[in-house]
ZATIMI-542794 format. One line per field, with one value per atom (N, C-alpha, C, CB): residue in one letter; atom name; x, y, z. Coordinates in steps of 0.2 Angstrom, whole numbers. Glycine has a CB too. Layout:
residu: c(A;...)
atome: c(CA;...)
X: c(X;...)
Y: c(Y;...)
Z: c(Z;...)
END
This chain:
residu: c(X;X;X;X;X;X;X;X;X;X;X;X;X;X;X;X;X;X;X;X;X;X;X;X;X;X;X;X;X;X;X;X;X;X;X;X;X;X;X;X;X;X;X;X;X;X;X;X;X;X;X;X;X;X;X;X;X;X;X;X;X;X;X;X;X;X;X;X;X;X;X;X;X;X;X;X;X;X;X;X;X;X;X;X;X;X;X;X;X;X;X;X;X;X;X;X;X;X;X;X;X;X;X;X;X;X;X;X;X;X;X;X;X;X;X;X;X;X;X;X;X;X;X;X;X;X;X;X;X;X;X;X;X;X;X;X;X;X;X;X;X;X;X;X;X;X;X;X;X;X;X;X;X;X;X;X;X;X;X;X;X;X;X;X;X;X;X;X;X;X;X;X;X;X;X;X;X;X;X;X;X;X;X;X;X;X;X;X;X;X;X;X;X;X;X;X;X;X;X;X;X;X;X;X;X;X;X;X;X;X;X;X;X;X;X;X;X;X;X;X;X;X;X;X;X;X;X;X;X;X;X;X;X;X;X;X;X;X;X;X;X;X;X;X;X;X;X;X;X;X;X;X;X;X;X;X;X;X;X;X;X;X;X;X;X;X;X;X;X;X;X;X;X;X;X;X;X;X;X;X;X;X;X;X;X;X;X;X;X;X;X;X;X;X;X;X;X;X;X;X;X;X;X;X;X;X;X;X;X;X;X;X;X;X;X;X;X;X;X;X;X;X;X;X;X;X;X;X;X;X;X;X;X;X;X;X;X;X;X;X;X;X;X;X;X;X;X;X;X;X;X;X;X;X;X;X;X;X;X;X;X;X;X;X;X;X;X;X;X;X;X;X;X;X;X;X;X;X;X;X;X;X;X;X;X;X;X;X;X;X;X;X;X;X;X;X;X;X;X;X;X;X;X;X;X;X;X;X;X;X;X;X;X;X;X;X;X;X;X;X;X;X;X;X;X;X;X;X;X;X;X;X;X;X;X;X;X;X;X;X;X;X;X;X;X;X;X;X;X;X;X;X;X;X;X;X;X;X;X;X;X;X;X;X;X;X;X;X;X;X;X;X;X;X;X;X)
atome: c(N;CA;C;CB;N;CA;C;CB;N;CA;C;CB;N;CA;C;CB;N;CA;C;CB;N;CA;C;CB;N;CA;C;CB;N;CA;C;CB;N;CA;C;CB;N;CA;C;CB;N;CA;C;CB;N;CA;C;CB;N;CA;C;CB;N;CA;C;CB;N;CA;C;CB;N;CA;C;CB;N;CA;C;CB;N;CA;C;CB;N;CA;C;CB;N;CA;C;CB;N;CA;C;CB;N;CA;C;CB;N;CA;C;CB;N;CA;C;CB;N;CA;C;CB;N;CA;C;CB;N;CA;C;CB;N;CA;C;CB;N;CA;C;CB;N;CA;C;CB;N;CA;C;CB;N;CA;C;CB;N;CA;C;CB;N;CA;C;CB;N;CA;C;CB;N;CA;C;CB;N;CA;C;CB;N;CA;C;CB;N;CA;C;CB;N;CA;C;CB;N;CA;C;CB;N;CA;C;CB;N;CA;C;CB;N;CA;C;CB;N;CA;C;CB;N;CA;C;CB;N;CA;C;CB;N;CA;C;CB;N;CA;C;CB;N;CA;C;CB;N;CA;C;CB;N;CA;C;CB;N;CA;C;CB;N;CA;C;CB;N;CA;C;CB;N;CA;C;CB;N;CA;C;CB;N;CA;C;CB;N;CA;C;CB;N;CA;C;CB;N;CA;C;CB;N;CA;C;CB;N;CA;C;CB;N;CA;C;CB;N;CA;C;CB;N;CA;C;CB;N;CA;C;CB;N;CA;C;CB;N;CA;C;CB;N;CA;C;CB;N;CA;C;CB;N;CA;C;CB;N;CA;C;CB;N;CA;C;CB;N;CA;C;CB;N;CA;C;CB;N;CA;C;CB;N;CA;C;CB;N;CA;C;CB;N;CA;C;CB;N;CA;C;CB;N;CA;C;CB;N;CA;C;CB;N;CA;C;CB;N;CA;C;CB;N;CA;C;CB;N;CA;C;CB;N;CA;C;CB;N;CA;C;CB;N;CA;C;CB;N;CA;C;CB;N;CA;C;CB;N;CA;C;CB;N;CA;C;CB;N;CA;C;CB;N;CA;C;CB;N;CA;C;CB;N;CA;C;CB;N;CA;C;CB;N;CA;C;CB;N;CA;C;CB;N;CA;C;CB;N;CA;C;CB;N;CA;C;CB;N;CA;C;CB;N;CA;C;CB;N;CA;C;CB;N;CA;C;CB;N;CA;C;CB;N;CA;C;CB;N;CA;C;CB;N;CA;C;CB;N;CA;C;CB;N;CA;C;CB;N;CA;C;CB;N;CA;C;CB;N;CA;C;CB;N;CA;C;CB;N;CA;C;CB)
X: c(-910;-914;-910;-920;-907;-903;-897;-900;-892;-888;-891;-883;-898;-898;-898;-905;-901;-902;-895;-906;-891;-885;-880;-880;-883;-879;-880;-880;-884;-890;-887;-898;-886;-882;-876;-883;-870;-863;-863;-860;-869;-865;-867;-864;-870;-870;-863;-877;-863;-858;-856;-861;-851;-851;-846;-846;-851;-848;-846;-853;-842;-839;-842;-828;-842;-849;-855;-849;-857;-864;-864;-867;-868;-867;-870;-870;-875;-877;-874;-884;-869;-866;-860;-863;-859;-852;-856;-848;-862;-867;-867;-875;-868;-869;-862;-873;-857;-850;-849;-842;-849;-849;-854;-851;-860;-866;-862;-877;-860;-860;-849;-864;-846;-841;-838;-840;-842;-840;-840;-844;-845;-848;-840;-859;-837;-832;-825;-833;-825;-819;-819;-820;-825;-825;-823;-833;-826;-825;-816;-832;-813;-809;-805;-809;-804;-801;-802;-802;-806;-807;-806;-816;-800;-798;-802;-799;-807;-810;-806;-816;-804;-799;-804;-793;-811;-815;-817;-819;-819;-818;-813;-818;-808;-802;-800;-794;-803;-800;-806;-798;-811;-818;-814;-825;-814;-809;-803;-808;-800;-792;-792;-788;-800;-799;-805;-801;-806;-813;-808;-822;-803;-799;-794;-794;-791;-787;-791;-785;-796;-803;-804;-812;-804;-808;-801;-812;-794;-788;-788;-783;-792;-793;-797;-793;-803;-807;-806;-811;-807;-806;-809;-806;-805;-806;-814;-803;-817;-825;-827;-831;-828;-833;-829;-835;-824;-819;-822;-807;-822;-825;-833;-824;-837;-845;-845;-850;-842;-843;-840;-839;-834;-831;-836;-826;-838;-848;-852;-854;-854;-860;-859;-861;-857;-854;-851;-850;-846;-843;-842;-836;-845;-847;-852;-845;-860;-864;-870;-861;-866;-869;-875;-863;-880;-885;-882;-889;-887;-884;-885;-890;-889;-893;-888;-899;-885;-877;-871;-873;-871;-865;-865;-862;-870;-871;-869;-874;-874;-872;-864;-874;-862;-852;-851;-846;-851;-846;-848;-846;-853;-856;-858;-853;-862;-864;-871;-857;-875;-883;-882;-887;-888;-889;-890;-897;-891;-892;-885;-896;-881;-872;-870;-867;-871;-870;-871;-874;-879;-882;-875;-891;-874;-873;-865;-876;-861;-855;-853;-854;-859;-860;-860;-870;-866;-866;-860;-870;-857;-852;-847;-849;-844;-840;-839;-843;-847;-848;-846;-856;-848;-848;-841;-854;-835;-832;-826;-834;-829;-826;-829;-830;-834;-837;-831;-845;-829;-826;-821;-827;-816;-807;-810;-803;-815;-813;-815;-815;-821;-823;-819;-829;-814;-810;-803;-807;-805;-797;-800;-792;-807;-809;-809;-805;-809;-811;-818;-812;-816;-823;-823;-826;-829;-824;-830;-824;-830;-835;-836;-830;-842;-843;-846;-844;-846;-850;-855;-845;-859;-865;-861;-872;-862;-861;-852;-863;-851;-842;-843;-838;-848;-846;-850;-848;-854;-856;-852;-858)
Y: c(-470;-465;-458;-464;-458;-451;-451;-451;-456;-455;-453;-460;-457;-454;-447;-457;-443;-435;-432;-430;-434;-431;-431;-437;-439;-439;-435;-443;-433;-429;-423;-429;-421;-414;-416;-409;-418;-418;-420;-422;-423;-422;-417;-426;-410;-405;-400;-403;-394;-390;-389;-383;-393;-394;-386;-402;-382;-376;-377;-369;-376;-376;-367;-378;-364;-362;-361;-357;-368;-369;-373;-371;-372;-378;-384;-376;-383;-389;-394;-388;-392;-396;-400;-392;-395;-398;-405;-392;-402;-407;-414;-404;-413;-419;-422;-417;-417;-422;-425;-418;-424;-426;-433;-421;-432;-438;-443;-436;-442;-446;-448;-443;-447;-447;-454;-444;-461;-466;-468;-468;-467;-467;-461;-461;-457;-454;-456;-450;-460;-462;-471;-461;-472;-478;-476;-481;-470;-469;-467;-463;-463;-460;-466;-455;-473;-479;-481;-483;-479;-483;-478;-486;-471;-467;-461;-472;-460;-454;-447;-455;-444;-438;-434;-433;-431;-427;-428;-426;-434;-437;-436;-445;-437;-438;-430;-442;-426;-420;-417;-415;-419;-418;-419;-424;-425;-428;-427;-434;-424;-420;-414;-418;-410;-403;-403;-397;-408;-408;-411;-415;-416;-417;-410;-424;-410;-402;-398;-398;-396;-391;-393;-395;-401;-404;-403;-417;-405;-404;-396;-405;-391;-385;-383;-383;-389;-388;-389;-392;-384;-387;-394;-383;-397;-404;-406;-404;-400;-404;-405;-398;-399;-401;-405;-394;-406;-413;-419;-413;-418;-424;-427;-424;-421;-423;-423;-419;-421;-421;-428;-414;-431;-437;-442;-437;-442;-448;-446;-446;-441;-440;-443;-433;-438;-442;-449;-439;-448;-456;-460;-457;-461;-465;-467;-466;-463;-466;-465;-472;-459;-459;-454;-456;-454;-450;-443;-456;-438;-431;-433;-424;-436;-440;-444;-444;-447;-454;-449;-457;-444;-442;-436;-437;-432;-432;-434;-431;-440;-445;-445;-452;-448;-449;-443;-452;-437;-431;-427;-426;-429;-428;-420;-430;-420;-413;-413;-410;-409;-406;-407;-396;-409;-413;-406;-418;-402;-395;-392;-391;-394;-392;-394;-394;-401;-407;-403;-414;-402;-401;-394;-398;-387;-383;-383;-379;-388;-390;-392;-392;-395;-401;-394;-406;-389;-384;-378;-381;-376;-373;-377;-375;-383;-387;-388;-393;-387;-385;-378;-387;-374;-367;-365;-362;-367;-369;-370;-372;-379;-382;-377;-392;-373;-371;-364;-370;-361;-356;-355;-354;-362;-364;-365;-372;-367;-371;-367;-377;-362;-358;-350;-359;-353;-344;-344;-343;-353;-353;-352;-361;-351;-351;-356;-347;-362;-370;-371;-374;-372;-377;-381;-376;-385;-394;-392;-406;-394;-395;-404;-392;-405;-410;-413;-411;-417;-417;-425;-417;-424;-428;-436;-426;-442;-446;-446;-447;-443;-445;-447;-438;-447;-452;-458;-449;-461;-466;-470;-466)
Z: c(-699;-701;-699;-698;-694;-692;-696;-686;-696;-701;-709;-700;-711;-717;-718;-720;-712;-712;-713;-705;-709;-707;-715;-699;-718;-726;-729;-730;-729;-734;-733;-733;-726;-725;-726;-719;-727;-727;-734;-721;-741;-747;-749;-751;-747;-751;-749;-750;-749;-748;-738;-752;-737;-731;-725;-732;-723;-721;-711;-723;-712;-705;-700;-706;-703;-699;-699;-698;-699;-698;-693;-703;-687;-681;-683;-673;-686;-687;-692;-689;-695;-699;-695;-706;-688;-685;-681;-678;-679;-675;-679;-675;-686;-691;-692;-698;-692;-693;-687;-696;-680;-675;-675;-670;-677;-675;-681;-676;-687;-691;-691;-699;-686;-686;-688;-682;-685;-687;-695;-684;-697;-705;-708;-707;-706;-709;-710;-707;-703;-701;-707;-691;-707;-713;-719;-714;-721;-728;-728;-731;-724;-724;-724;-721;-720;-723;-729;-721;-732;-739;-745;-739;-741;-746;-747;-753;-744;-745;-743;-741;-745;-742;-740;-748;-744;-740;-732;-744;-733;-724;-721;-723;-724;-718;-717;-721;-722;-721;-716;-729;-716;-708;-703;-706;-704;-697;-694;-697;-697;-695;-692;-700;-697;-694;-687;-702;-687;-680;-675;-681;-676;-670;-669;-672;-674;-671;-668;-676;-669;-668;-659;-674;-659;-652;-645;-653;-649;-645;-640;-650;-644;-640;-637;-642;-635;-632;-623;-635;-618;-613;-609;-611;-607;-603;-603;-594;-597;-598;-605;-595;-608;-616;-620;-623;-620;-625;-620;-624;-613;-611;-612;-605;-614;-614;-620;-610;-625;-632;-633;-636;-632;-632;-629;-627;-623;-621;-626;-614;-626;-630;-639;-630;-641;-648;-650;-651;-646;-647;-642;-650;-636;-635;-632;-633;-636;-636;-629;-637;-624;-617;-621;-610;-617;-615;-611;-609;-612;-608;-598;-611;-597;-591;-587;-593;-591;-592;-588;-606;-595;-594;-584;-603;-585;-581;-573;-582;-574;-569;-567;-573;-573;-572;-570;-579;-571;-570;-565;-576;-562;-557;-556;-553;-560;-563;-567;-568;-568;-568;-576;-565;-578;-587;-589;-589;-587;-591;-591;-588;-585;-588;-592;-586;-592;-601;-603;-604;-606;-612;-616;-609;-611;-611;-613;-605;-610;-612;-617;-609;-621;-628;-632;-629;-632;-636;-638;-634;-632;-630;-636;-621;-634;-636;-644;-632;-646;-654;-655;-658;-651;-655;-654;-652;-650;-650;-656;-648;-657;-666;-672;-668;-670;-675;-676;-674;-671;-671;-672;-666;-671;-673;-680;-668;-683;-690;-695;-693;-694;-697;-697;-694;-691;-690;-695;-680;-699;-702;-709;-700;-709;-718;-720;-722;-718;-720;-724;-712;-730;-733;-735;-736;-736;-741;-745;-736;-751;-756;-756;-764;-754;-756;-761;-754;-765;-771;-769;-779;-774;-773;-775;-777;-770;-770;-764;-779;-768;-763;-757;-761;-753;-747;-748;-740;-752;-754;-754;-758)
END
């Protein structure tokens, strides 16, 4: 059900300053990284520019953004491991997007996506 929302926002006009779109390429990053094997260049071109984007992230938020999104940890989880207050997570997750939002959006990046292309 979540990735149906996240679809629904990533095939319309995909803008990289909008956080909530970085939120949705992050949550649906698996689903991107499929399609972009199977030839999708608008995927692959998410995924290049969100890794380039995350390489400039310092250590902590590459690390809690890295649990959280891809691997599935809880804010509570990751806490735990880093040994540090869920509300740092939380704040370092945000940070961490506003962040990717700020390298990708500062480069004038936009993808057009059109309806169906990631199908």
């Amino acid at each position: 059900m979540v990735r149906d929302i996240h679809h629904e926002v990533l095939m319309n006009q995909f803008d990289y300053a909008n956080m909530n779109n970085i939120r949705s390429a992050l949550a649906m990053f698996n689903v991107l990284e499929d399609k972009m094997y199977k030839g999708n260049a608008s995927a692959q071109a998410i995924i290049l520019d969100i890794n380039n984007a995350m390489e400039q992230l310092p250590k902590i938020e590459r690390q809690c953004i890295n649990k959280y999104y891809f691997e599935g940890y809880t804010q509570i989880e990751i806490a735990w491991q880093l040994n540090i207050s869920q509300r740092l997570v939380s704040g370092h997750i945000t940070s961490a997007i506003g962040h990717i939002m700020q390298v990708l959006a500062g480069e004038n990046l936009l993808i057009q996506m059109m309806v169906g292309e990631l199908d």
